[in-house]
Chimera marker file (.cmm) of the C-alpha trace (Angstrom):
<marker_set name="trace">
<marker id="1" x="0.000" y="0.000" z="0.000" r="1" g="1" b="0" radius="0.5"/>
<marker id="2" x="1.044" y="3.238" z="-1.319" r="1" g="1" b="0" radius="0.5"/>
<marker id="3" x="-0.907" y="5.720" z="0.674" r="1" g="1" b="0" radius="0.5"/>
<marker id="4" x="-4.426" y="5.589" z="2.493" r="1" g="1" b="0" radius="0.5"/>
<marker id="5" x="-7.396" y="8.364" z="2.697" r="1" g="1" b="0" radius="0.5"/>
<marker id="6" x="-9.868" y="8.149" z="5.102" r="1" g="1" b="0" radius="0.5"/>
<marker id="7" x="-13.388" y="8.338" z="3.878" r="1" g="1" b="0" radius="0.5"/>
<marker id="8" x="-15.738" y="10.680" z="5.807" r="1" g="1" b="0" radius="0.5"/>
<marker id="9" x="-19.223" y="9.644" z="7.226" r="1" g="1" b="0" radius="0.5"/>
<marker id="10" x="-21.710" y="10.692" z="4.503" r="1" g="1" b="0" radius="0.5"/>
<marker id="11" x="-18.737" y="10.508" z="1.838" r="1" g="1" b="0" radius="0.5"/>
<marker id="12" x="-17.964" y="7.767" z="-0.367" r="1" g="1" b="0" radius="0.5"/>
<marker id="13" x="-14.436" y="7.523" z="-2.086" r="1" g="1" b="0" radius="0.5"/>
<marker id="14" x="-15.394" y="9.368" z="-5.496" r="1" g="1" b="0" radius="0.5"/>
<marker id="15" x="-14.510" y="12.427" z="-2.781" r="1" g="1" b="0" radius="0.5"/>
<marker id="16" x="-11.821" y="10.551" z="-1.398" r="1" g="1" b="0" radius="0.5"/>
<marker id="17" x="-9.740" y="9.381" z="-4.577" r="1" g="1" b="0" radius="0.5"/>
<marker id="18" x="-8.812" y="13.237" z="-5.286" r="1" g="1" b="0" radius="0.5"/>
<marker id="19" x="-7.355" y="13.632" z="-1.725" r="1" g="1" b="0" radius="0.5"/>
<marker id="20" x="-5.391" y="10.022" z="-1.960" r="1" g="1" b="0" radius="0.5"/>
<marker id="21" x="-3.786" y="11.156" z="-5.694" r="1" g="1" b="0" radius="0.5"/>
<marker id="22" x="-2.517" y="14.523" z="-4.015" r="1" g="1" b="0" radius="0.5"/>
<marker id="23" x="-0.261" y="12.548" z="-1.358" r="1" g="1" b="0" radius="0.5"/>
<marker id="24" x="1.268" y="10.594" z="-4.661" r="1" g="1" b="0" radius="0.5"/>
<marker id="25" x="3.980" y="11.199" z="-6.926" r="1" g="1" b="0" radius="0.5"/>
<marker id="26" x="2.151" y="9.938" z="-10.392" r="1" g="1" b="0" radius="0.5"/>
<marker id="27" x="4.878" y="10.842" z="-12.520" r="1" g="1" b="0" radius="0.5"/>
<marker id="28" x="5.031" y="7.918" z="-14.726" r="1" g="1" b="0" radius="0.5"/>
<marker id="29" x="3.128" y="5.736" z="-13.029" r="1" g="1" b="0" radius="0.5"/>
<marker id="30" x="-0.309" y="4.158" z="-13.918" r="1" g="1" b="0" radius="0.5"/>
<marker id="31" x="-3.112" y="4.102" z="-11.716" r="1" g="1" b="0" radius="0.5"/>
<marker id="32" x="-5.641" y="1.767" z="-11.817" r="1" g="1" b="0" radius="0.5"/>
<marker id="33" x="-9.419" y="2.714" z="-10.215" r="1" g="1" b="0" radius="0.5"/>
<marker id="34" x="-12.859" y="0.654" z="-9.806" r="1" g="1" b="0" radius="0.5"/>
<marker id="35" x="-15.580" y="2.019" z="-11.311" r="1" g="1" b="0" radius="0.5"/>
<marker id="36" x="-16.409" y="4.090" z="-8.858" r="1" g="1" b="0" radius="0.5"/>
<marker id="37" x="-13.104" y="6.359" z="-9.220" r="1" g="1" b="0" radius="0.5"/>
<marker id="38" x="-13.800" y="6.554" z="-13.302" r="1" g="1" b="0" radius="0.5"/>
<marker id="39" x="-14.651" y="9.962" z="-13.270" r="1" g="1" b="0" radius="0.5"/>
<marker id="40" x="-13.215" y="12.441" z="-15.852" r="1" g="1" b="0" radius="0.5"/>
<marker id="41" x="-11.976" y="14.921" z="-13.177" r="1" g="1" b="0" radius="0.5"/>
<marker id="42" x="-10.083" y="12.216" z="-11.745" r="1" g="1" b="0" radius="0.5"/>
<marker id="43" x="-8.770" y="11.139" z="-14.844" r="1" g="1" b="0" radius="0.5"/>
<marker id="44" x="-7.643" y="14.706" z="-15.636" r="1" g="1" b="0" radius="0.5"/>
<marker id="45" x="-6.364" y="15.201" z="-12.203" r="1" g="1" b="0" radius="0.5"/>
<marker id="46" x="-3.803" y="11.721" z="-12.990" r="1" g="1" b="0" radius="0.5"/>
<marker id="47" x="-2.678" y="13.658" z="-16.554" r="1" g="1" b="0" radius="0.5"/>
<marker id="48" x="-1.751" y="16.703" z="-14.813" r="1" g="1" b="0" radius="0.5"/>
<marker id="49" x="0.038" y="14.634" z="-11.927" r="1" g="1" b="0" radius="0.5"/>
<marker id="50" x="1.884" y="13.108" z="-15.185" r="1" g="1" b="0" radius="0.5"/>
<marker id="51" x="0.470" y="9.481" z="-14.961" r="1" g="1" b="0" radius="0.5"/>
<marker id="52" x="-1.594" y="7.693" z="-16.777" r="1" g="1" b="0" radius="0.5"/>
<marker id="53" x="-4.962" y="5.379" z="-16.337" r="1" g="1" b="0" radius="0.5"/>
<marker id="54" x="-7.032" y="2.110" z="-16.743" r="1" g="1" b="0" radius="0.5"/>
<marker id="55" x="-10.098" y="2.983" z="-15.580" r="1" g="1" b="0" radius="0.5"/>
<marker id="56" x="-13.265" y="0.297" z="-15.161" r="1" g="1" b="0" radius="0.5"/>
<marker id="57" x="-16.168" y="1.539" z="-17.578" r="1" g="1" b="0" radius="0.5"/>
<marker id="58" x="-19.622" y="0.266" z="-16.153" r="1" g="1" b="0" radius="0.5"/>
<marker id="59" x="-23.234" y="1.451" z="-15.410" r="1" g="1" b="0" radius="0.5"/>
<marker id="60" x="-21.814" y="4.542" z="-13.249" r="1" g="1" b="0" radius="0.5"/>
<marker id="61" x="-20.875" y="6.000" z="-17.433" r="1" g="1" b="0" radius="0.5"/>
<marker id="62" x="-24.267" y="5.374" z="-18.647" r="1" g="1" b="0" radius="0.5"/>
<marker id="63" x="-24.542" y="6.720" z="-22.321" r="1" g="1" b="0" radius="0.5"/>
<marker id="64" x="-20.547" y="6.281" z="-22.640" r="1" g="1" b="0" radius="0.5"/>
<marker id="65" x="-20.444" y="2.662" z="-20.916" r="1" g="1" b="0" radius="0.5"/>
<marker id="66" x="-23.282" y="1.714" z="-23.615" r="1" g="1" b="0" radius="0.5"/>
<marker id="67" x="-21.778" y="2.945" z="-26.262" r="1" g="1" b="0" radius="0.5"/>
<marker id="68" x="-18.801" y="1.502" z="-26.121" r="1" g="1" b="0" radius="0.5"/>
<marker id="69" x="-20.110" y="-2.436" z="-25.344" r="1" g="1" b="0" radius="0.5"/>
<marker id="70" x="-21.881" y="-1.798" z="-28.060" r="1" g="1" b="0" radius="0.5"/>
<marker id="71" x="-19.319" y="-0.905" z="-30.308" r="1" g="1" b="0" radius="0.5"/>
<marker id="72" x="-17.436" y="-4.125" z="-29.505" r="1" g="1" b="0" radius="0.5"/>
<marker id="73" x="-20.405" y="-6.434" z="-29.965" r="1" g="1" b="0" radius="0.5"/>
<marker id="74" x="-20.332" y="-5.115" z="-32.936" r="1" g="1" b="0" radius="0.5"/>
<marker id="75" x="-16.796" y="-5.154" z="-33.404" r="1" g="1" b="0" radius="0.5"/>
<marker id="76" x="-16.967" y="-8.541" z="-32.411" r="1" g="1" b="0" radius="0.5"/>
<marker id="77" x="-20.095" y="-9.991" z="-34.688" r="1" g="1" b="0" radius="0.5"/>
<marker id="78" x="-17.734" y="-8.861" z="-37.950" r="1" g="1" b="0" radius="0.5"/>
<marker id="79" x="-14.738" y="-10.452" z="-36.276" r="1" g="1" b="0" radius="0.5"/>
<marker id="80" x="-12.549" y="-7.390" z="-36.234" r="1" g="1" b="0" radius="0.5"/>
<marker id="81" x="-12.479" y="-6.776" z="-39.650" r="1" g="1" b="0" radius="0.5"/>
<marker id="82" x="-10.689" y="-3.479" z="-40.904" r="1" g="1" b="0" radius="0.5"/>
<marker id="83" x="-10.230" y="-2.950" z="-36.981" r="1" g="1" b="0" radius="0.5"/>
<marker id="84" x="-6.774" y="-2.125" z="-35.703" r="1" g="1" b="0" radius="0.5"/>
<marker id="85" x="-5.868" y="-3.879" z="-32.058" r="1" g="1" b="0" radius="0.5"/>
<marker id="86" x="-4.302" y="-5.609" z="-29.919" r="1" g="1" b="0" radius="0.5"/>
<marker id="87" x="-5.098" y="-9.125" z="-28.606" r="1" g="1" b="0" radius="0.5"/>
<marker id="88" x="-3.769" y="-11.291" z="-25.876" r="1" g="1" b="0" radius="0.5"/>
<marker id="89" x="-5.333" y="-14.666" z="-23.894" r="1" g="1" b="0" radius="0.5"/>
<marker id="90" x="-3.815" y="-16.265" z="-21.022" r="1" g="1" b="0" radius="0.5"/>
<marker id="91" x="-4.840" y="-19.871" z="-19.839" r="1" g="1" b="0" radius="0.5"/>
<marker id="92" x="-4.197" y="-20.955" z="-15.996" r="1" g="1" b="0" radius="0.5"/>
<marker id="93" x="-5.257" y="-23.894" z="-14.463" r="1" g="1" b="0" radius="0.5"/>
<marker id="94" x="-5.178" y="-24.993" z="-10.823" r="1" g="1" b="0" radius="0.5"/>
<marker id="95" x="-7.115" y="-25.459" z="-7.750" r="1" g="1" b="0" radius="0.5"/>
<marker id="96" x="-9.777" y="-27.542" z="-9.410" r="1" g="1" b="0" radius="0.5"/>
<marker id="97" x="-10.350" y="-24.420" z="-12.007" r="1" g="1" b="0" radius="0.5"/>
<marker id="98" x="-9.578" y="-23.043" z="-15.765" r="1" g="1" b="0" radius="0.5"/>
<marker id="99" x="-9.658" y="-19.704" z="-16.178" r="1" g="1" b="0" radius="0.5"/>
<marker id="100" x="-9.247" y="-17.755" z="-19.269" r="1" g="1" b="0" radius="0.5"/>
<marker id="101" x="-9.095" y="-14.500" z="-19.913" r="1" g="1" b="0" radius="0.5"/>
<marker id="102" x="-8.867" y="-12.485" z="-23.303" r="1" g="1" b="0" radius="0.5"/>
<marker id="103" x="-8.154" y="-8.863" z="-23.412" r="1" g="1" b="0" radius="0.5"/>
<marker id="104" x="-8.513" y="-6.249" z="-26.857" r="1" g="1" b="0" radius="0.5"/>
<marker id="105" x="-7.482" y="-2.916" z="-26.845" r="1" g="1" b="0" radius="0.5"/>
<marker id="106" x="-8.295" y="-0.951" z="-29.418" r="1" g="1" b="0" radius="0.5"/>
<marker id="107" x="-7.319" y="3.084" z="-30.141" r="1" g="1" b="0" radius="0.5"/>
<marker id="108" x="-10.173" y="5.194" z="-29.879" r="1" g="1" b="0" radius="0.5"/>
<marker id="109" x="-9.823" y="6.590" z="-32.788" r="1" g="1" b="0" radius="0.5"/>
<marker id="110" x="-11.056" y="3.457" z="-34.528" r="1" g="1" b="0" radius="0.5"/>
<marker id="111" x="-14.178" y="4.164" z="-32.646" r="1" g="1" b="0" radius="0.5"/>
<marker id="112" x="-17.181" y="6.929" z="-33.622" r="1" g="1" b="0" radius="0.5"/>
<marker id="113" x="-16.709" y="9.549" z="-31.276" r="1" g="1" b="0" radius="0.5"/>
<marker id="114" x="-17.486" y="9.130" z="-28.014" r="1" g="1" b="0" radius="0.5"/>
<marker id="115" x="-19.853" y="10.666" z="-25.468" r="1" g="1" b="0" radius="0.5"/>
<marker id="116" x="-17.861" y="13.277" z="-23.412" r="1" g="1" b="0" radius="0.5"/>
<marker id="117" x="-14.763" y="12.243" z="-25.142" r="1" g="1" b="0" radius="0.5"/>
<marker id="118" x="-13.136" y="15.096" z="-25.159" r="1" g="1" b="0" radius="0.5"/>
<marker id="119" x="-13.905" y="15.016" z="-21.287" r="1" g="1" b="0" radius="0.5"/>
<marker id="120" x="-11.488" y="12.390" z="-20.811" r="1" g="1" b="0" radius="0.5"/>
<marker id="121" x="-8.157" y="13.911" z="-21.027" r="1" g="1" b="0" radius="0.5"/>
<marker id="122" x="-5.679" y="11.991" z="-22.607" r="1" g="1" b="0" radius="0.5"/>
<marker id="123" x="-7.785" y="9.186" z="-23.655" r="1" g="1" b="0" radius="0.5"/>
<marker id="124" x="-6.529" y="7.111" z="-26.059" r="1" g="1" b="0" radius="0.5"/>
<marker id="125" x="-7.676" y="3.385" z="-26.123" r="1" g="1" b="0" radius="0.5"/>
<marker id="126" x="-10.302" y="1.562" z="-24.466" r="1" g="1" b="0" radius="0.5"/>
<marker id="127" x="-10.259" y="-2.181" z="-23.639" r="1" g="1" b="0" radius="0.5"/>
<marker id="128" x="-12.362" y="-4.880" z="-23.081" r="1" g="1" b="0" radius="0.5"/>
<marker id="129" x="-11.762" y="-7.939" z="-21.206" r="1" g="1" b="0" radius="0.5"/>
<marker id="130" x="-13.499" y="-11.234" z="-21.588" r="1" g="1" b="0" radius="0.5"/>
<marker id="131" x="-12.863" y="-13.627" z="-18.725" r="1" g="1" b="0" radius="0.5"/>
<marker id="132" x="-14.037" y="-17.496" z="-18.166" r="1" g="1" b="0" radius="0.5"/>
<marker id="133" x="-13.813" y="-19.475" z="-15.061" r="1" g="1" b="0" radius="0.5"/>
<marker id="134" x="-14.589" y="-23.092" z="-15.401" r="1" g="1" b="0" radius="0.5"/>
<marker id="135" x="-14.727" y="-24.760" z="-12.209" r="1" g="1" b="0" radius="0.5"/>
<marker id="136" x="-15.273" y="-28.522" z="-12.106" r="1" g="1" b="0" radius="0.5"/>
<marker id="137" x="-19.273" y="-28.514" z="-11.375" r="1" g="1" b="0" radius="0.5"/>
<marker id="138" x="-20.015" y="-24.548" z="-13.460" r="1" g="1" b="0" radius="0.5"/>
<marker id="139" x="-18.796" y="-22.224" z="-15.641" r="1" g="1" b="0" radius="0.5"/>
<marker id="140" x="-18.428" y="-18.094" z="-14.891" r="1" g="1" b="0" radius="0.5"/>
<marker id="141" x="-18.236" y="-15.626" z="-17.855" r="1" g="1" b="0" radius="0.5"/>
<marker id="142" x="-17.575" y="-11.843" z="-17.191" r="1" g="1" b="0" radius="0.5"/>
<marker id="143" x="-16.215" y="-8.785" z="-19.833" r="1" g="1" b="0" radius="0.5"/>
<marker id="144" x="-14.884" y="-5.572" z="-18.964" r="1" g="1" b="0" radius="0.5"/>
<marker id="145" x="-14.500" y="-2.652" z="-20.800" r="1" g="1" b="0" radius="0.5"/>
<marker id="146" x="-11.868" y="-0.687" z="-19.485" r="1" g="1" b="0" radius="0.5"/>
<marker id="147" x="-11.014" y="3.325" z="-21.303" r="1" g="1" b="0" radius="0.5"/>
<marker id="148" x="-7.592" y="3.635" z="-20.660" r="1" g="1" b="0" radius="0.5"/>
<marker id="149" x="-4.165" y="6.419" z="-21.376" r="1" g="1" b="0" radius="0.5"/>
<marker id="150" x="-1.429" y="4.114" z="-22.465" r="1" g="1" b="0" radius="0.5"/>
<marker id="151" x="2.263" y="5.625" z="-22.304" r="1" g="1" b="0" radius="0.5"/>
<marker id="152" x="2.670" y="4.216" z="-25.777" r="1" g="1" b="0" radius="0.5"/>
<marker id="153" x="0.062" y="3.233" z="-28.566" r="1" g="1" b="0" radius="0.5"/>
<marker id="154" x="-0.811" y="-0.303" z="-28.563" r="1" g="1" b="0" radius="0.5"/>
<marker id="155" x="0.940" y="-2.194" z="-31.621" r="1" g="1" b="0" radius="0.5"/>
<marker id="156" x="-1.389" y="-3.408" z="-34.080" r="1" g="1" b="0" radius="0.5"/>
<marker id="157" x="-2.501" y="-6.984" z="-34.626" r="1" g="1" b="0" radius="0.5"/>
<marker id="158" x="-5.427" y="-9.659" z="-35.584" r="1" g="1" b="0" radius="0.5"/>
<marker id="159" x="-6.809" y="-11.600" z="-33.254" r="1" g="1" b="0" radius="0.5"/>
<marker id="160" x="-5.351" y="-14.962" z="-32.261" r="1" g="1" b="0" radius="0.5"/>
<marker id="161" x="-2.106" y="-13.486" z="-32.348" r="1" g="1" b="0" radius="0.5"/>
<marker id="162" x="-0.825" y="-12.935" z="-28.531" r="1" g="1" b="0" radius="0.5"/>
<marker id="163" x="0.906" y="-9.674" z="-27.088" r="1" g="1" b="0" radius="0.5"/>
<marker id="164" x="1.646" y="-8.716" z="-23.771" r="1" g="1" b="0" radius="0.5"/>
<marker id="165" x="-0.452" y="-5.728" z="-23.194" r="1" g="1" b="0" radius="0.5"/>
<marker id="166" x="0.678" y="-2.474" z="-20.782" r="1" g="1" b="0" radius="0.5"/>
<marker id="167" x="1.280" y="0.829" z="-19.821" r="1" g="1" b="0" radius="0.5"/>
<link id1="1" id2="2" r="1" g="1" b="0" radius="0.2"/>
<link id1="2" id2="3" r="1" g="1" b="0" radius="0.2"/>
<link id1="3" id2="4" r="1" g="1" b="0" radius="0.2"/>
<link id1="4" id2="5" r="1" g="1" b="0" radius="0.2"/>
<link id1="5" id2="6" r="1" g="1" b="0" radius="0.2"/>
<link id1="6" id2="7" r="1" g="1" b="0" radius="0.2"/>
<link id1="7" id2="8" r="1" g="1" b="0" radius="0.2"/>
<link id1="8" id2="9" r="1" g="1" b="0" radius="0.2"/>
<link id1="9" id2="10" r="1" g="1" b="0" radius="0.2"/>
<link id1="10" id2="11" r="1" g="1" b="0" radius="0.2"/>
<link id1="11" id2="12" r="1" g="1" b="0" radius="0.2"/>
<link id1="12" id2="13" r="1" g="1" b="0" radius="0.2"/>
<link id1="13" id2="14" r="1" g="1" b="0" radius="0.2"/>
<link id1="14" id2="15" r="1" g="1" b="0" radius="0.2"/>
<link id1="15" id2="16" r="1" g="1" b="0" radius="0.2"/>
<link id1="16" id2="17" r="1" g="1" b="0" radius="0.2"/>
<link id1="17" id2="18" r="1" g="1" b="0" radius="0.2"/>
<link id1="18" id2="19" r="1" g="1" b="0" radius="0.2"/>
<link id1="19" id2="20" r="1" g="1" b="0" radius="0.2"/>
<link id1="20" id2="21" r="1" g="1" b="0" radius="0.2"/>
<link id1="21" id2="22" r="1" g="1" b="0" radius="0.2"/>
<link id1="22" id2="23" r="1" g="1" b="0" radius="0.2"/>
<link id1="23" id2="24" r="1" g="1" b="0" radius="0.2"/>
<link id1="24" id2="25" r="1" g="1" b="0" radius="0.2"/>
<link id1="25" id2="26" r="1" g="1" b="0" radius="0.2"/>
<link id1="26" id2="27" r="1" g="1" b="0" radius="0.2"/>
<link id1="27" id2="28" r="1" g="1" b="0" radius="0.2"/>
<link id1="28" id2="29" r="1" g="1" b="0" radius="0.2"/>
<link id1="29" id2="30" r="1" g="1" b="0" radius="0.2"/>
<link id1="30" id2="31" r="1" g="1" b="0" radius="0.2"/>
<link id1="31" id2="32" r="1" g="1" b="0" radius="0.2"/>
<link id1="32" id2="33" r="1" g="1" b="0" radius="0.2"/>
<link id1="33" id2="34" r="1" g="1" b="0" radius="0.2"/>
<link id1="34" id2="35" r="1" g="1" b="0" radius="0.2"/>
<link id1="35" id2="36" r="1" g="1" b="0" radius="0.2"/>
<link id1="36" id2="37" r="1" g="1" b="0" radius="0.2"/>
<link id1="37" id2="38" r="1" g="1" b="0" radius="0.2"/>
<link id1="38" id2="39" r="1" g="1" b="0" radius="0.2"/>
<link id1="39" id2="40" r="1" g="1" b="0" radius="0.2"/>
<link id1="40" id2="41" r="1" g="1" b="0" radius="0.2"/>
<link id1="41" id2="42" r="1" g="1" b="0" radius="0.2"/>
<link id1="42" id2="43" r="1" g="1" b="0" radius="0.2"/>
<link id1="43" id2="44" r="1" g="1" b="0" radius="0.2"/>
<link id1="44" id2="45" r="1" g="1" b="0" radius="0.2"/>
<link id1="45" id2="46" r="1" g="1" b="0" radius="0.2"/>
<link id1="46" id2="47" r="1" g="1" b="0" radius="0.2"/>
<link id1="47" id2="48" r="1" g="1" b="0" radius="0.2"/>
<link id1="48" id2="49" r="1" g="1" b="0" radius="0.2"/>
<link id1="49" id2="50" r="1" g="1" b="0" radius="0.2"/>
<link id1="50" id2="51" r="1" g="1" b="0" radius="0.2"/>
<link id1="51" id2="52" r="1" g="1" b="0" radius="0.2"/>
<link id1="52" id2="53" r="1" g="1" b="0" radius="0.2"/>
<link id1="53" id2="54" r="1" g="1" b="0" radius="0.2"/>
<link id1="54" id2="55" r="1" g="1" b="0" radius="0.2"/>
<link id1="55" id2="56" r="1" g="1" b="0" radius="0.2"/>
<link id1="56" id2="57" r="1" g="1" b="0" radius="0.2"/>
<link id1="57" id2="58" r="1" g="1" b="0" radius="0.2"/>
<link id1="58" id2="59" r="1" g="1" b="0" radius="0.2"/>
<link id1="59" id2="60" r="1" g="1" b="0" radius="0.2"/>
<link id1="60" id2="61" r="1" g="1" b="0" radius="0.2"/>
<link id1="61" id2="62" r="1" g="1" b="0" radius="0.2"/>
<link id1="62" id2="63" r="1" g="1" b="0" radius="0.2"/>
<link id1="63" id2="64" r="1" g="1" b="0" radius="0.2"/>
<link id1="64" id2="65" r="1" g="1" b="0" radius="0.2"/>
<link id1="65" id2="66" r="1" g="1" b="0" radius="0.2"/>
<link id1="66" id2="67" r="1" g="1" b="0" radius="0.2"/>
<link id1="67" id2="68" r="1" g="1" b="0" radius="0.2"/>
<link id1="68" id2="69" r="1" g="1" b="0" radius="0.2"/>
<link id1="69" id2="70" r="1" g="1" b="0" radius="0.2"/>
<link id1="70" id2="71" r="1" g="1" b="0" radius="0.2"/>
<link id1="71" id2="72" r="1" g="1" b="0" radius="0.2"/>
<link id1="72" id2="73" r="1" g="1" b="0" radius="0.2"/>
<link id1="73" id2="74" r="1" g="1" b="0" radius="0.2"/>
<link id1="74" id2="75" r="1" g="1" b="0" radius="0.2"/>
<link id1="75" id2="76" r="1" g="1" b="0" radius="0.2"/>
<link id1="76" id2="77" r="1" g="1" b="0" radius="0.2"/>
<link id1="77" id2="78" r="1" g="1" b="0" radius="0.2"/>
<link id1="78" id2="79" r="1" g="1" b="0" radius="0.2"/>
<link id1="79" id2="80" r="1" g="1" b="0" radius="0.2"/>
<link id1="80" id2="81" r="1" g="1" b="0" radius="0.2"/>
<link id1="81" id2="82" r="1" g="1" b="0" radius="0.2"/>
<link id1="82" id2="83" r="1" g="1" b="0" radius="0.2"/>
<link id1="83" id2="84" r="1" g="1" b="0" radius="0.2"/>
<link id1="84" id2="85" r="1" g="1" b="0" radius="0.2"/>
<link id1="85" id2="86" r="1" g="1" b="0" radius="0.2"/>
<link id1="86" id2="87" r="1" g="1" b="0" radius="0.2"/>
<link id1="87" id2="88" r="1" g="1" b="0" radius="0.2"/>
<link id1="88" id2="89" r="1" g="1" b="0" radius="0.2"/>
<link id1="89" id2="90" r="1" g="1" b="0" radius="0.2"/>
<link id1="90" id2="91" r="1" g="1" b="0" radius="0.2"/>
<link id1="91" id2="92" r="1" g="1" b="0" radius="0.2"/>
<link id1="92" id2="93" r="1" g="1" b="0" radius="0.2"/>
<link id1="93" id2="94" r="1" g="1" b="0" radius="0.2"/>
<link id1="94" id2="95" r="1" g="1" b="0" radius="0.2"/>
<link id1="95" id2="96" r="1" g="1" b="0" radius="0.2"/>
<link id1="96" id2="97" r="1" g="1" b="0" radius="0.2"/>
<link id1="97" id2="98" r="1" g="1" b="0" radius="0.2"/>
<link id1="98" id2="99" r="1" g="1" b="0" radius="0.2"/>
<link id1="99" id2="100" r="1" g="1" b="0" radius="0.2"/>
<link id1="100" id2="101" r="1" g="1" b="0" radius="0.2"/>
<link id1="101" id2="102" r="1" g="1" b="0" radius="0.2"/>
<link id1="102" id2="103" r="1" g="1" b="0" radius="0.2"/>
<link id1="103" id2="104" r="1" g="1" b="0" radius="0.2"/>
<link id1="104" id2="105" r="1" g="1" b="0" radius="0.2"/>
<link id1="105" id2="106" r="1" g="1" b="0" radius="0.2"/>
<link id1="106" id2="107" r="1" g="1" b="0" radius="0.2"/>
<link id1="107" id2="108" r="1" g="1" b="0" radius="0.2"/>
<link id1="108" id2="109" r="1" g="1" b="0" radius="0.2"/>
<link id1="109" id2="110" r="1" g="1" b="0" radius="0.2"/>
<link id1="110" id2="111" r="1" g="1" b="0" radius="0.2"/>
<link id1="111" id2="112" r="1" g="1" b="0" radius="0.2"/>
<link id1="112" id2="113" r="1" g="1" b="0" radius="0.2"/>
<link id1="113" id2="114" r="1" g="1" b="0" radius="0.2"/>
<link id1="114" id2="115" r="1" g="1" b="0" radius="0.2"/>
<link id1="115" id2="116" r="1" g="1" b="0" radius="0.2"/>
<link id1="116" id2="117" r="1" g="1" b="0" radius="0.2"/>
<link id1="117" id2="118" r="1" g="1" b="0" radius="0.2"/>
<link id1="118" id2="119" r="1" g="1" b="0" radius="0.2"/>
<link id1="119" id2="120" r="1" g="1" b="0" radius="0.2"/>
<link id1="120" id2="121" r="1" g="1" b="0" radius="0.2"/>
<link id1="121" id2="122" r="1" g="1" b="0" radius="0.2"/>
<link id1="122" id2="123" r="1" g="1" b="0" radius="0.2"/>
<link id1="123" id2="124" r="1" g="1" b="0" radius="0.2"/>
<link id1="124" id2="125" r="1" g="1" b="0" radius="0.2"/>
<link id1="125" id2="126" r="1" g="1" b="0" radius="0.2"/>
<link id1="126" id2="127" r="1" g="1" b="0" radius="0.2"/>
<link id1="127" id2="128" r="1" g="1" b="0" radius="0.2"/>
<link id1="128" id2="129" r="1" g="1" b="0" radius="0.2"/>
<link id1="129" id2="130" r="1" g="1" b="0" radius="0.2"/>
<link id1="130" id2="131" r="1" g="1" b="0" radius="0.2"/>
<link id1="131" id2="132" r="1" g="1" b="0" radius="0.2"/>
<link id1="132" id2="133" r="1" g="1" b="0" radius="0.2"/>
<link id1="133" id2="134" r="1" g="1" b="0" radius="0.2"/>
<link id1="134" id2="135" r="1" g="1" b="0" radius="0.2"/>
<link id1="135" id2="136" r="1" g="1" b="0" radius="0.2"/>
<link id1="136" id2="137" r="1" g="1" b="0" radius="0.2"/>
<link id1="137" id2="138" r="1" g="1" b="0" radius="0.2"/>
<link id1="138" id2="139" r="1" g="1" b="0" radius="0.2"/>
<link id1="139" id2="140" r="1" g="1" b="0" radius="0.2"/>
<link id1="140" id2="141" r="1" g="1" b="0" radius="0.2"/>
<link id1="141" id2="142" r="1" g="1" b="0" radius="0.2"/>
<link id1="142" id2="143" r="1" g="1" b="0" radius="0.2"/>
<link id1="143" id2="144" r="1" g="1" b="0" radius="0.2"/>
<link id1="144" id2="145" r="1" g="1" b="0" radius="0.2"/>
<link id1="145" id2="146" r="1" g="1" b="0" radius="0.2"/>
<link id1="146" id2="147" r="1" g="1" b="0" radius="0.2"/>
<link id1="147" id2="148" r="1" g="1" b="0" radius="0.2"/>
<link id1="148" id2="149" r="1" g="1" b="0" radius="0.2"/>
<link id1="149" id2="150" r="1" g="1" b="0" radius="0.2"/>
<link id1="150" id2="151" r="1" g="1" b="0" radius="0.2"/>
<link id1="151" id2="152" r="1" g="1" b="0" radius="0.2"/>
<link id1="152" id2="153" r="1" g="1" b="0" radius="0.2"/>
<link id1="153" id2="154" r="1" g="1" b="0" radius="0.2"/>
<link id1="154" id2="155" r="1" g="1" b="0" radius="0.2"/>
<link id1="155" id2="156" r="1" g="1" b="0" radius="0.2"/>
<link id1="156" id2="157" r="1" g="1" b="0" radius="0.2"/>
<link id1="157" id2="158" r="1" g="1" b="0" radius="0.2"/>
<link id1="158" id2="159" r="1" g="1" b="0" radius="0.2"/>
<link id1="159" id2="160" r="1" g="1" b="0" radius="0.2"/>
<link id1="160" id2="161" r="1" g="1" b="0" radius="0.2"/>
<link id1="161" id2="162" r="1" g="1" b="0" radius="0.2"/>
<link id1="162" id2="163" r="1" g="1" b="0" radius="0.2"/>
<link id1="163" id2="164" r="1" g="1" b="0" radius="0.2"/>
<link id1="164" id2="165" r="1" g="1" b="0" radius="0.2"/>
<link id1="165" id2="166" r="1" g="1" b="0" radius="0.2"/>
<link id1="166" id2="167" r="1" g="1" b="0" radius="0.2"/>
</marker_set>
């Protein structure tokens, strides 16, 4: 643990995150947030600290949140066609489980533009992630879509090809 904030009685940490990034050096560094901290002044408030983000995009981004799942349903139902990205999967298997998990990021400028876009300073790829647990009685399926500020651009690929993906 880097640093802790304490979060006031009728508060909740959307108020808190801002205090927390003050106490941190960000230069260079990514931060990663729940849903809950993806909010564009906090996002700004990392770029001017000179970091960078991967932020969780849910329900809490309405218009935004849909728009983008939709996008890579769609993305998805012409199987990436004409599409730059960047793919990677990972397999692990233990404790009685097999979990998979498949990640795409794609610039956003391959994407219509987005709601509040210009909102989200220094946004320039979102992700999605795509993750399978199969224990030995059930099977768990979740996706994320995550926007995020890379320090570089993500290389470009097809899927089925692997690449370690990062800030």
């Amino acid at each position: 643990m880097l640093a802790q904030q304490k979060v006031e009685s009728k508060s909740n940490e959307i108020t808190a995150v801002p205090l927390l990034l003050k106490l941190l050096n960000l230069k260079g560094a990514v931060v990663t947030l729940d849903a809950m901290g993806t909010q564009t002044n906090i996002a700004r408030q990392i770029k001017e600290a000179g970091g960078d983000y991967v932020l969780a995009l849910k329900g809490n981004q309405g218009k935004l949140s849909q728009q983008v799942e939709q996008w890579f349903s769609m993305a998805e139902d012409q199987n990436w066609q004409g599409i730059e990205l960047s793919y990677h999967q990972t397999v692990e298997a233990g404790h009685h489980r097999l979990e998979t998990r498949q990640v795409w990021a794609v610039p956003v400028s391959q994407l219509p533009p987005l709601h509040r876009q210009t909102q989200w300073q220094g946004l320039t790829s979102v992700v999605m992630v795509k993750r399978r647990r199969q224990l030995w009685n059930m099977r768990h399926d979740t996706n994320s879509v995550l926007p995020q500020c890379p320090r570089t651009r993500w290389p470009a690929t097809q899927p089925g090809n692997s690449l370690p993906l990062g800030c």
